[in-house]
C-alpha positions in Angstrom: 0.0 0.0 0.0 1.5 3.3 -0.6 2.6 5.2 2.1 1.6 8.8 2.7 3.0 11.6 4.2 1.8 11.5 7.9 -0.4 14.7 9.4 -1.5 16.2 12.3 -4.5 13.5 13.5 -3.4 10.6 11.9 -2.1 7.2 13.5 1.0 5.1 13.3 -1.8 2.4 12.0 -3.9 4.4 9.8 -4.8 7.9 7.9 -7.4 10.2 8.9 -10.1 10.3 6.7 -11.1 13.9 5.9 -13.4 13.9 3.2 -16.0 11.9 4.6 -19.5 12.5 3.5 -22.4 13.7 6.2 -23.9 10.1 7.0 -20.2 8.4 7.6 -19.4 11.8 9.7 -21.8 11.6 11.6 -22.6 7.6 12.0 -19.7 6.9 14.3 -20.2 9.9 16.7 -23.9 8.7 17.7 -23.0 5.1 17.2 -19.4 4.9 18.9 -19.0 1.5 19.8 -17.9 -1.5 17.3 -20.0 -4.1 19.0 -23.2 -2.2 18.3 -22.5 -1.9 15.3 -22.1 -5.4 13.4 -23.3 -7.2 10.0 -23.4 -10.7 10.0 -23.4 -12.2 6.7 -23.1 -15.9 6.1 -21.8 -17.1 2.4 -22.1 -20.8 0.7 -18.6 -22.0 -1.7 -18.4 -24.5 -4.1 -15.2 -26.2 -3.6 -15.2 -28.0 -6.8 -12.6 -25.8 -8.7 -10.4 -25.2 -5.1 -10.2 -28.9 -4.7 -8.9 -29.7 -8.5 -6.6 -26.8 -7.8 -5.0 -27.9 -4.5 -4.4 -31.5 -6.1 -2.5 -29.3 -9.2 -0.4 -27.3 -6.8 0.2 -30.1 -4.3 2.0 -32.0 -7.4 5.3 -30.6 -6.8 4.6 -29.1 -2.9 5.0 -32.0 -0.6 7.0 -30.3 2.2 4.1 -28.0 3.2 1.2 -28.7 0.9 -1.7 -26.1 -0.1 -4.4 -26.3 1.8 -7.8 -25.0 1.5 -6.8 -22.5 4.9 -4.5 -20.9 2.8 -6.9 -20.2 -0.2 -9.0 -18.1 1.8 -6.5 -16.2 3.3 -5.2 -15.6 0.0 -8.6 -14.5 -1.2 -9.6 -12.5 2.0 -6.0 -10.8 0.9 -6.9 -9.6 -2.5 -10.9 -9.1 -1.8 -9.5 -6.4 0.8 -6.9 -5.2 -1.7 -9.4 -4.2 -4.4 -12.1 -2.9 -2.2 -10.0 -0.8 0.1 -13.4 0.6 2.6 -13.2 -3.2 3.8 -9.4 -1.6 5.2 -11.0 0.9 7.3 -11.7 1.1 11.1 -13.3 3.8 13.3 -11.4 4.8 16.6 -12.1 7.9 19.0 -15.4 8.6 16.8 -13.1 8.6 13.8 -12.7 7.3 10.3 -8.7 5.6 9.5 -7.6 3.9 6.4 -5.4 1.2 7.5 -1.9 1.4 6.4 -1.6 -2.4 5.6 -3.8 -5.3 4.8 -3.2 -8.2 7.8 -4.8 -11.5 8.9 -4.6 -13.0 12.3 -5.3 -16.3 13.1 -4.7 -19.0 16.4 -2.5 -21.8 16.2 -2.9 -24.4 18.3 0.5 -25.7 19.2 -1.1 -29.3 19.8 -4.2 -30.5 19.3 -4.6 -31.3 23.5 -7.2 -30.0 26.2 -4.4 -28.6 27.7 -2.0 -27.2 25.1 -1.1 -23.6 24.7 -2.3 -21.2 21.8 -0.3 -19.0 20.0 -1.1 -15.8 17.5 -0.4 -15.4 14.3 -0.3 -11.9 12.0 0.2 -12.7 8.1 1.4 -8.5 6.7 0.5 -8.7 3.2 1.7 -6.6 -0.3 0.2 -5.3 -2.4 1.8 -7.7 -4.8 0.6 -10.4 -2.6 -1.1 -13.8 -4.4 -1.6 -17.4 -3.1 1.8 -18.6 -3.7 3.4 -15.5 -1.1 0.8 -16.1 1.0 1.4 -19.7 1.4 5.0 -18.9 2.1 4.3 -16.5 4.5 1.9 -18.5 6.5 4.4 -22.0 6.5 6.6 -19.8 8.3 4.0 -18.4 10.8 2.7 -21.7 11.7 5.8 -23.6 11.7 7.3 -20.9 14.0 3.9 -21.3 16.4 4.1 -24.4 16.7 7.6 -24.5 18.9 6.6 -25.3 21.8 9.7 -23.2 23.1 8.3 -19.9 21.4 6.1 -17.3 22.9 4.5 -14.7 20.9 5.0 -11.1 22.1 1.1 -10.4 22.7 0.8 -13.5 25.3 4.4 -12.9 26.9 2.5 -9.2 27.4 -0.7 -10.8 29.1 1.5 -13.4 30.8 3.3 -10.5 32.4 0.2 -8.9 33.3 -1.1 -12.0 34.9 1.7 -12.5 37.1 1.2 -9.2 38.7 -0.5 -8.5 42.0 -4.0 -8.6 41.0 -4.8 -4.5 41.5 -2.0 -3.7 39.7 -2.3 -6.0 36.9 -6.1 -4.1 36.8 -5.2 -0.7 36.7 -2.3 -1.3 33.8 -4.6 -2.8 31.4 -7.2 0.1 32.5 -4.7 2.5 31.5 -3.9 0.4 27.8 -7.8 0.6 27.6 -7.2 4.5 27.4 -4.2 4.4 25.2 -6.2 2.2 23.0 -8.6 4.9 22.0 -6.0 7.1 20.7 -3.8 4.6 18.9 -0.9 5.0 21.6 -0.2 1.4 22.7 3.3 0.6 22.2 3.9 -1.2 19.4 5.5 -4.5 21.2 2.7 -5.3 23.2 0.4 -5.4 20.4 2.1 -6.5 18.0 0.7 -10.4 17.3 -2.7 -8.9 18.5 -5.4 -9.8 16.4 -7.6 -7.1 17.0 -5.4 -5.0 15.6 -5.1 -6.5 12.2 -7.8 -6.0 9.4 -8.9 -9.1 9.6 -9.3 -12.3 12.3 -9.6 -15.7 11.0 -11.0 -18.5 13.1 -11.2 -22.1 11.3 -13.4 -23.8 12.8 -13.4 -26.6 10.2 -10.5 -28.0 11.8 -11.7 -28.6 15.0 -15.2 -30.4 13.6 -17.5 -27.3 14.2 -20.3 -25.4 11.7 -19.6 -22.0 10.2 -21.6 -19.4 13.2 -21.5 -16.1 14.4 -18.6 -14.0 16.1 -18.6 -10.8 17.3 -16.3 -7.9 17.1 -14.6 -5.8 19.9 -14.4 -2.9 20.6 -10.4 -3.1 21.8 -8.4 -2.7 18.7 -9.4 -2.0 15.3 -10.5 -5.1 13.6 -13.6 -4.7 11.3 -14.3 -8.0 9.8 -14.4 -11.0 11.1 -14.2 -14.4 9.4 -15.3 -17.6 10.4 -14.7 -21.3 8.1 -16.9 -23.8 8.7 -17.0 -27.5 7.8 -16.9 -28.7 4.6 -19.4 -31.3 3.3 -21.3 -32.9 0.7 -24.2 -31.3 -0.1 -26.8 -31.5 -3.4 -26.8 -28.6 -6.2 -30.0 -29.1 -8.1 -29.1 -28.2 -12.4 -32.2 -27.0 -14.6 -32.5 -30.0 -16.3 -33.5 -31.3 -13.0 -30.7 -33.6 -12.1 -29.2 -33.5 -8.4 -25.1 -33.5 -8.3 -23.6 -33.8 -4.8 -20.5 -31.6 -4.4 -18.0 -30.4 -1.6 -19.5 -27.6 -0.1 -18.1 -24.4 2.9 -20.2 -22.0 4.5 -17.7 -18.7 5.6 -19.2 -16.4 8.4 -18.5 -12.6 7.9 -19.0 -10.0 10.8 -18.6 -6.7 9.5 -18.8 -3.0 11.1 -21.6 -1.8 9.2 -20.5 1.4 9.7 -17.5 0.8 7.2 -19.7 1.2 3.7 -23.0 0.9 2.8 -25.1 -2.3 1.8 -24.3 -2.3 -1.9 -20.3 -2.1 -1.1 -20.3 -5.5 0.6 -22.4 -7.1 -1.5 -19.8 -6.4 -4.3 -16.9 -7.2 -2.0 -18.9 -11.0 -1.0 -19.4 -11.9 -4.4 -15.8 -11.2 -4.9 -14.7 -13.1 -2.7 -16.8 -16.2 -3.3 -15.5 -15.3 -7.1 -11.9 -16.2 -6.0 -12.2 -18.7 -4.0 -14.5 -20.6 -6.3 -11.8 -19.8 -9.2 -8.5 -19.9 -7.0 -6.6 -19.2 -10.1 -7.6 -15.8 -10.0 -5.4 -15.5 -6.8 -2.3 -16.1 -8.6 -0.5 -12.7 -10.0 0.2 -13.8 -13.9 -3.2 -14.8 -15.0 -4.7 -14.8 -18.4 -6.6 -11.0 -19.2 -3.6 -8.9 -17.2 -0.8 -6.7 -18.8 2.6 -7.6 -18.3 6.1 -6.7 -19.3 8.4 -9.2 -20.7 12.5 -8.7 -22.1 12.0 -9.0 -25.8 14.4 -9.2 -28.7 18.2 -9.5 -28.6 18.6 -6.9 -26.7 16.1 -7.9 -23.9 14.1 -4.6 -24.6 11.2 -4.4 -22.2 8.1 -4.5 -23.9 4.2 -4.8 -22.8 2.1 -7.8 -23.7 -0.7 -10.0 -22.0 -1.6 -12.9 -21.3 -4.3 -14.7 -23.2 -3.8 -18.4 -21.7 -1.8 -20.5 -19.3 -1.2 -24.1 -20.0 0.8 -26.6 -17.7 3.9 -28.7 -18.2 7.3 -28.7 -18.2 9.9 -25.5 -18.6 11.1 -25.3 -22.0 14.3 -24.0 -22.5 15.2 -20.4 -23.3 12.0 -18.8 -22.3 12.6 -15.7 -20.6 10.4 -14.5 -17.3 7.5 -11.7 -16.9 9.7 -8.6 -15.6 6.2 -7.2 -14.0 2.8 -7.5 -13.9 0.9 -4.1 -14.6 -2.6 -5.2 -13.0 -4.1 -6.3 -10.2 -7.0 -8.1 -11.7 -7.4 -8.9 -15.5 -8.4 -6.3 -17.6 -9.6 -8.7 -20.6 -12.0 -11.7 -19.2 -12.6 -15.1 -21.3 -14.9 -13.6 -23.4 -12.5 -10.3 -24.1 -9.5 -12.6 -24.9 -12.5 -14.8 -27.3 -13.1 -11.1 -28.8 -9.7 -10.4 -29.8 -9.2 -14.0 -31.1 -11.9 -13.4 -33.6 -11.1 -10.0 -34.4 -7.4 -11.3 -35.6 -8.3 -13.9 -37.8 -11.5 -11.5 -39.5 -9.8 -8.5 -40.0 -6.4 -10.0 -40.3 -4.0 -7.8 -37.4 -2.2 -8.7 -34.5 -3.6 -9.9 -31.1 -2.0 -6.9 -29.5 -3.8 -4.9 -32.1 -7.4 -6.5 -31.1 -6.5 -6.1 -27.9 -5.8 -2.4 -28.0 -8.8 -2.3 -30.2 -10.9 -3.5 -27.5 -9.5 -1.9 -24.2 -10.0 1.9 -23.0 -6.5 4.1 -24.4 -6.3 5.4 -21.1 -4.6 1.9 -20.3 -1.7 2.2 -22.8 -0.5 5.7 -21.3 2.6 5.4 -19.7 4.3 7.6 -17.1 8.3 8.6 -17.7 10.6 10.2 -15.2 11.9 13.1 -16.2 15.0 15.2 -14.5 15.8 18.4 -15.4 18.8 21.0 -14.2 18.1 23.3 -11.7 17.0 26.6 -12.9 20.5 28.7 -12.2 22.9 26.0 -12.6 25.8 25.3 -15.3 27.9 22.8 -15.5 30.9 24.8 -14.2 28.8 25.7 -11.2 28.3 21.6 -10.4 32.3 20.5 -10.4 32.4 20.3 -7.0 29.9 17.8 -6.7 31.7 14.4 -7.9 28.7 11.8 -7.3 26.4 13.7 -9.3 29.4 14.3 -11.7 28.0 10.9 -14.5 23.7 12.3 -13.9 25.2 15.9 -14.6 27.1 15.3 -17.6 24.5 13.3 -19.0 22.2 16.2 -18.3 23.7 19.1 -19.9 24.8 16.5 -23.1 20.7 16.1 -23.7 20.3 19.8 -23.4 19.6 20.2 -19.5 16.5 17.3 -19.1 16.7 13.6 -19.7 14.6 10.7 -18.8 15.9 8.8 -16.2 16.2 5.5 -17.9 18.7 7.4 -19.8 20.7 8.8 -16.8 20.6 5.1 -15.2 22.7 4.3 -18.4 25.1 7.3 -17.5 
């Protein structure tokens, strides 16, 4: 997420939000606290497509296989990502954009009455997909389940507990206080879940149903997710035939005072989108713009991608530099469109596909330096770093781009 300049009334965790219209203004001043203030919406997934895509990626991952725990997360990741008011908390009758996007989750260090718990934060990218995701989370869990480890957020509570009783009291009364303003040092809740965007309880692997959790009003955590069970349930087809398929029910608790109505309804179907077409969670998929080394000379050049196949790396094929989107920009049909449109009309695919996207896509965005109004080059021989830049500079006529002066 790009970071911003921080102001006067914003926290380490989030902006201020200062251009909030009347309703969202005034929502959180007469409705203050989170708990009052929940939406709980309950979601059905097919896991047809998520189970024929963890066999594919469980092929050649047999250390730490993909499991259907780290799909969601994954999909929770980028549902957040592209709808950005699912990032926001209120605090101190206020409206913050979060700084990051960040699940929390328990892990069990042994499945035992008896055994300890420990918390788990997952700091995601923007750049973030499944495969990133599922690296970041093999070293979470590993690392929770040492038995030898302590998280800092339970070493803080252990502390607190072995305190004379009073005490122990009046120091979390005083973190209560600090909580409100954002001023809770960042140690002690650092593997707190409440302060992450999102908490994530699966309940699916410990033999429970999908239900209801509520939200707190310590921290800032605005959604709250809950996994269920899986199991085989019937889908009834038009034709009137019954097919029984592998089914989850996911729990959502929202603040409601986040967005309105139509704003999570986009953002569910989203996410029931990816995680019924887990592809879609990986970066380099068919409809996005990328950049690839092409030529000789490795020039870099934009393309993108119309279809992935599997198998084997061929020799001499050279890797994506980037990938310009988020999200595809050309769907099946789109990539069908362009397809058509080269064979009738006899052009390249990148020209149907230019044909058929807005131009506003294509623009591009150079760096340009220029010298200092005043200075000549006589004036600049005292600095010798900038000596290569400056030369290169006042050869192009006092302004260059600065893929040029990178050459220099």
């Amino acid at each position: 997420m790009e970071k911003k300049k921080r102001r006067w009334g914003d926290r380490k965790d989030g902006v201020l939000l200062r251009d909030l219209d009347g309703m969202h203004f005034i929502t959180p001043l007469i409705y203050p606290n989170r708990c009052d203030n929940e939406a709980y919406i309950r979601e059905t997934i097919d896991l047809t497509n998520m189970n024929a895509y963890l066999k594919k990626k469980n092929e050649s991952e047999t250390e730490f296989p993909y499991t259907m725990f780290h799909i969601i997360v994954a999909g929770l990741v980028k549902t957040i990502t592209l709808r950005p008011k699912m990032n926001r908390f209120i605090a101190n009758k206020n409206f913050y954009q979060r700084n990051e996007v960040s699940m929390s989750f328990v892990v069990k260090k042994q499945f035992a009455d008896e055994a300890a718990e420990a918390l788990a934060v997952i700091h995601a990218k923007d750049e973030s997909n499944v495969e990133s995701i599922h690296e970041d989370l093999r070293h979470q869990i590993l690392d929770c389940k040492d038995v030898h480890k302590v998280d800092s957020s339970t070493d803080n509570m252990d502390f607190f507990n072995h305190m004379p009783r009073f005490l122990g009291k009046f120091l979390v009364w005083i973190l209560t206080r600090l909580d409100i303003h954002g001023w809770i040092p960042a140690s002690i809740i650092e593997t707190d879940p409440y302060y992450t965007t999102c908490v994530i309880s699966n309940l699916g692997s410990i033999k429970l149903n999908c239900g209801y959790h509520h939200l707190t009003n310590w921290g800032t955590c605005s959604v709250f997710c809950i996994i269920g069970e899986k199991s085989k349930r019937p889908v009834y087809h038009e034709d009137g035939t019954i097919e029984m398929r592998e089914m989850l029910d996911l729990g959502l608790t929202i603040d409601e005072r986040l967005a309105d109505g139509y704003y999570y309804s986009k953002t569910i179907r989203l996410l029931k989108t990816l995680l019924e077409n887990p592809e879609l969670l990986e970066t380099a998929v068919p409809g996005v713009r990328v950049t690839v080394p092409f030529g000789r000379g490795n020039r870099t050049s934009e393309g993108i991608i119309l279809a992935r196949t599997p198998g084997e790396k061929m020799q001499g094929l050279k890797p994506l530099l980037s990938v310009l989107d988020r999200e595809p920009v050309l769907d099946g049909d789109g990539i069908a469109l362009a397809l058509w449109l080269r064979q009738r009309y006899f052009c390249t695919l990148f020209e149907a596909v230019k044909a058929i996207l807005p131009a506003g896509l294509w623009y591009q965005i150079r760096e340009v330096w220029h010298v200092a109004e005043g200075m000549d080059r006589c004036a600049a021989t005292g600095i010798r770093r900038a000596a290569p830049v400056l030369d290169a500079l006042f050869a192009a006529g006092g302004s260059a781009e600065l893929s040029v002066l990178e050459e220099a």
